[in-house]
N, C-alpha and C positions, 0 to 999 in steps of 0.2 A: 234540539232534536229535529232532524228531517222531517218533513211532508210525510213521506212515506212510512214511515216509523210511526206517527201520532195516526194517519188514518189506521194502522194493523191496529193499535191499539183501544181505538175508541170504538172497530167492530167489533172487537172482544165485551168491550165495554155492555154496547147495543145488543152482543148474540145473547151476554148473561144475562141482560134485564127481561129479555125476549123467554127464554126455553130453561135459566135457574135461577132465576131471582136473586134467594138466598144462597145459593153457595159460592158467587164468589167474595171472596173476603178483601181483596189488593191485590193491586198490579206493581211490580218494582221490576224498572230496567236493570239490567249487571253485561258484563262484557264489555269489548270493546268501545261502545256505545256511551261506556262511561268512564274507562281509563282510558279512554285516550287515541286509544290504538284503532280509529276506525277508519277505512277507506273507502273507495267507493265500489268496493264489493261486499262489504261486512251486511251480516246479517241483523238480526235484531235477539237479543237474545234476552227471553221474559222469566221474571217468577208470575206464574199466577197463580195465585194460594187459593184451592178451593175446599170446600168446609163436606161437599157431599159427593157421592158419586154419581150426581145428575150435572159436576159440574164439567167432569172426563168429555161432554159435549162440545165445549171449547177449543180444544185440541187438534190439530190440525196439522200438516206440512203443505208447502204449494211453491210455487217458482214463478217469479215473472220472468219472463220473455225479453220484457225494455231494458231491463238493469242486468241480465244473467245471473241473477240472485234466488238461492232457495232460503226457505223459511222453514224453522218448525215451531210451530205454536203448542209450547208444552206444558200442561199445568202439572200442581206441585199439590200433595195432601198433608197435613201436619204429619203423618207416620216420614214421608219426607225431609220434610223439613227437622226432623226430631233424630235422624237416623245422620243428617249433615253436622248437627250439632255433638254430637258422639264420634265426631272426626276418626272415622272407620280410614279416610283420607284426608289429602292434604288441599278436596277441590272442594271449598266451601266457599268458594264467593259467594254464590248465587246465594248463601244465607246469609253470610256477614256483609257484605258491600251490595246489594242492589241498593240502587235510588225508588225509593217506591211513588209513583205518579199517582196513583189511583185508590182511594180508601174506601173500601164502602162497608167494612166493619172494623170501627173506631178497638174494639175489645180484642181483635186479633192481630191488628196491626201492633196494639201494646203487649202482647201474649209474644210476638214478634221481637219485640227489644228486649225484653226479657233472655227468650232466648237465646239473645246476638250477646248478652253478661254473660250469661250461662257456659258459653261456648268459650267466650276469652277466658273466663276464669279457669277451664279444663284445660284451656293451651299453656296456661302457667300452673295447672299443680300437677304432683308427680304422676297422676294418673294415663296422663296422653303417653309416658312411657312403655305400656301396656299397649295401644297401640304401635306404636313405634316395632316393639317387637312382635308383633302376631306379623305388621308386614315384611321385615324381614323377614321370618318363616313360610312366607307367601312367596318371595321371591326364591327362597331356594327352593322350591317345590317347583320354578319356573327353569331355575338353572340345573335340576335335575333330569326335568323336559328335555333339554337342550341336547341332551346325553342317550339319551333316548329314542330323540328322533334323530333321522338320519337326512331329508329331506333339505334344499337349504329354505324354502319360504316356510317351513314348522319353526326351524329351527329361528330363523330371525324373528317370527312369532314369540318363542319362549325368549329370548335377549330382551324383547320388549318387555317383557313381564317383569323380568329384573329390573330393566331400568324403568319402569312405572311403579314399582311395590320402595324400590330403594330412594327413586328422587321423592316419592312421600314420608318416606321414613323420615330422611333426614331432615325433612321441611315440618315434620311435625316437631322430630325429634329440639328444635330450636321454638318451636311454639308457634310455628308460625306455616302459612298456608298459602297456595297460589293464589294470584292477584290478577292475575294476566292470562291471555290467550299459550296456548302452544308456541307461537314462535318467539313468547319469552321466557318460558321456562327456566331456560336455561341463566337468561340474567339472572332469574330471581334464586338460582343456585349459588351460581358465581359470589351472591352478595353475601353468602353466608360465611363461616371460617370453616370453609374445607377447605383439602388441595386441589388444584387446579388439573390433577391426574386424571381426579373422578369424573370432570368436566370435558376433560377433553376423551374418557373412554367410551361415552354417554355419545357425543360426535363419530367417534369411529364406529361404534356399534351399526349408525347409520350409513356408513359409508363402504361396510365388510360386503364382500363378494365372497366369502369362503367359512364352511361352515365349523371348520379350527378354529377362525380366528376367532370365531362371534363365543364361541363356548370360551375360548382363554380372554377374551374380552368380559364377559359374565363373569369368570372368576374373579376376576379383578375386580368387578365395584364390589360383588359381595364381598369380598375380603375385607375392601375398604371400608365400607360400610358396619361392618361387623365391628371391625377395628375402632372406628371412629364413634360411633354411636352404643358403644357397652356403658354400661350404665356401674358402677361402683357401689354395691350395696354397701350398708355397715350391719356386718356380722353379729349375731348375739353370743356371747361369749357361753360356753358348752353350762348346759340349767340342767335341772329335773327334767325337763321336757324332751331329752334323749330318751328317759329311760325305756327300756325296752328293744332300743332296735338293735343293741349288740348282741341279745338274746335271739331275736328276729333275722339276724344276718347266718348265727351259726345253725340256727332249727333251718332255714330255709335252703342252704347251701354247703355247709363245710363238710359233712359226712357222704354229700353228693358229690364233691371234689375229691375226696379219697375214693370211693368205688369206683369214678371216672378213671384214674390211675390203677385201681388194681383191676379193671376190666379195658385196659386199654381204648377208652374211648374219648377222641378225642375231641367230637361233636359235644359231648357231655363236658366236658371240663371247660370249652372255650364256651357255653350258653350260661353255665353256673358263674362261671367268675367275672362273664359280662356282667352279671345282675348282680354284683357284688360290686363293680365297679360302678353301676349304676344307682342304688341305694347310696354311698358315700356321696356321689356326685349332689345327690337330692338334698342328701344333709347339711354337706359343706354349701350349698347353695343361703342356707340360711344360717350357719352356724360356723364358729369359727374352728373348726376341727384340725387345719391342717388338709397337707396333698395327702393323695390316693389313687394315683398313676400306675394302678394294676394292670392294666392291658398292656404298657409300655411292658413291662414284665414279666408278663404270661409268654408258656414257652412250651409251643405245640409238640414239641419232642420231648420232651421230659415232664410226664404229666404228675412224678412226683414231685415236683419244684413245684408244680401249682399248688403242691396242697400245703407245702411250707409257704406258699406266698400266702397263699389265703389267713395261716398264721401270722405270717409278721403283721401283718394290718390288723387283725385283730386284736393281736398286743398292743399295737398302736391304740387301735382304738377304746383297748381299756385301760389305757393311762386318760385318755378325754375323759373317761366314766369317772375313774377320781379325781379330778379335775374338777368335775361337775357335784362331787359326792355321790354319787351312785355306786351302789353296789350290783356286780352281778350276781343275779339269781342260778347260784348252787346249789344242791342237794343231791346228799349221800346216793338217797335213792326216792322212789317213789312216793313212800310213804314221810316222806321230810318234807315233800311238795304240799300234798295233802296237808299236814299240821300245820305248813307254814298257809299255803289257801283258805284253810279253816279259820286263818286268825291268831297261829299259834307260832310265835317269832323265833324259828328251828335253822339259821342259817346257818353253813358251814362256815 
């Protein structure tokens, strides 16, 4: 470590003995500083873990003059360091790899490695998959932006968004996290098993003058990405645990699909049979039901075709109910409901 680097450090040292005593816990370098990558412009980039909010005194930015170098001196509170470990993202150095110089509480520094299992462990069970996908959904909220604005510095703002929400996806998506500064990122993509499409759409993004491009340049990794990173559940084959929703699809919607056709309205039949198309999607998400590509089908002209489609799918889906052994709940009339609610087994 440079001169300059150990004095920043030991006045942090001298400011906490000085004005919080207790709250700071370690000092641990990360960044360039320690993979490698430092030049003689690099900064100094610190964990400093502190335990109170007397120890936010630490903290600081400043610039020397001799070296053209700014600093920021940023400390870190376990809500921190606990929010890095729940890999919201894929920038966890500063948790898993700092070199820690400075101990002055031996019980957090091991509260410390604790956490650094804690974190490996999440990177290999299926859980970080749940991440993975909230950033995708982050990112197309960015390539929706994109569409949006008109502007082109908006607009290569929201491309950024894409390609920061998706280069973490995929980095978690493999269990694994940035290691390096910004201007390696992109090796540390390269080294994974994607194509080299992604890699090089992630470069044009940065090189687009035109605000076309940048938005069909965002479609692209999302697609990719989308593509590459779906995850293959194993379905549970149709149980008891259906029952009710084929009940729940007709009371909600089918009788609103026919009045849609017999009053002409076409706002009503295309909102009903979205939500019909939406419910299947929910189920088949967990279950092994079979397609339900109702929208491909729906047929804004002929709003009685909708209500025969709304039928064939529910034929469909009550061959899944005996499949599953479920019956659906029939009665005559009212009073059949009733004896059968009561307790009194009146099926037709």
């Amino acid at each position: 470590m440079n001169n300059v680097n150990q004095k920043i450090i030991d006045a942090v040292i001298e400011k906490a003995e000085r004005v919080c005593p207790d709250s700071l816990a370690f000092i641990g370098i990360y960044g360039s500083v320690v993979t490698g990558d430092e030049y003689e412009k690099s900064d100094l980039d610190l964990l400093i873990l502190i335990q109170d909010d007397r120890g936010w005194q630490l903290g600081t930015g400043f610039i020397l003059d001799d070296s053209k170098v700014g600093y920021d001196i940023y400390c870190t509170n376990w809500n921190g360091l606990r929010y890095d470990a729940a890999c919201y993202n894929a920038h966890i150095s500063k948790l898993m790899d700092s070199k820690i110089v400075y101990i002055k509480n031996q019980e957090a520094y091991d509260e410390l490695c604790k956490l650094r299992e804690q974190t490996k462990l999440f990177l290999t069970s299926e859980e970080r998959f749940q991440r993975v996908n909230e950033l995708v959904e982050k990112a197309k909220i960015s390539y929706a932006n994109a569409y949006l604005h008109e502007e082109l510095g908006q607009v290569r703002l929201d491309a950024f968004g894409v390609m920061y929400y998706l280069m973490d996806a995929i980095m978690l998506f493999y269990g694994k996290y940035f290691k390096r500064g910004t201007k390696r990122m992109l090796e540390e993509l390269a080294a994974l098993p994607i194509k080299k499409i992604f890699v090089d759409n992630l470069k044009s993004v940065a090189l687009s003058k035109d605000v076309l491009e940048l938005r069909s340049l965002s479609k692209s990794l999302l697609l990719y990405a989308e593509g590459h990173l779906k995850q293959e559940k194993n379905k549970e084959e149709p149980s008891e645990s259906l029952s009710g929703t084929y009940e729940e699809m007709y009371s909600n919607w089918r009788n609103k699909v026919e009045e849609a056709a017999e009053q002409n309205n076409v706002f009503a039949s295309f909102m009903n049979m979205c939500n019909l198309h939406y419910m299947f999607s929910e189920i088949s998400s967990e279950a092994a039901i079979g397609t339900y590509n109702i929208m491909e089908e729906y047929n804004p002209d002929c709003l009685e075709y909708n209500v025969s489609l709304f039928d064939k799918y529910l034929q469909k889906y009550e061959a899944v109910y005996k499949t599953a052994g479920i019956a659906i709940k029939r009665f005559h009339d009212v009073d059949g409901f009733v004896a059968d609610y009561l307790g009194k087994q009146t099926f037709r």
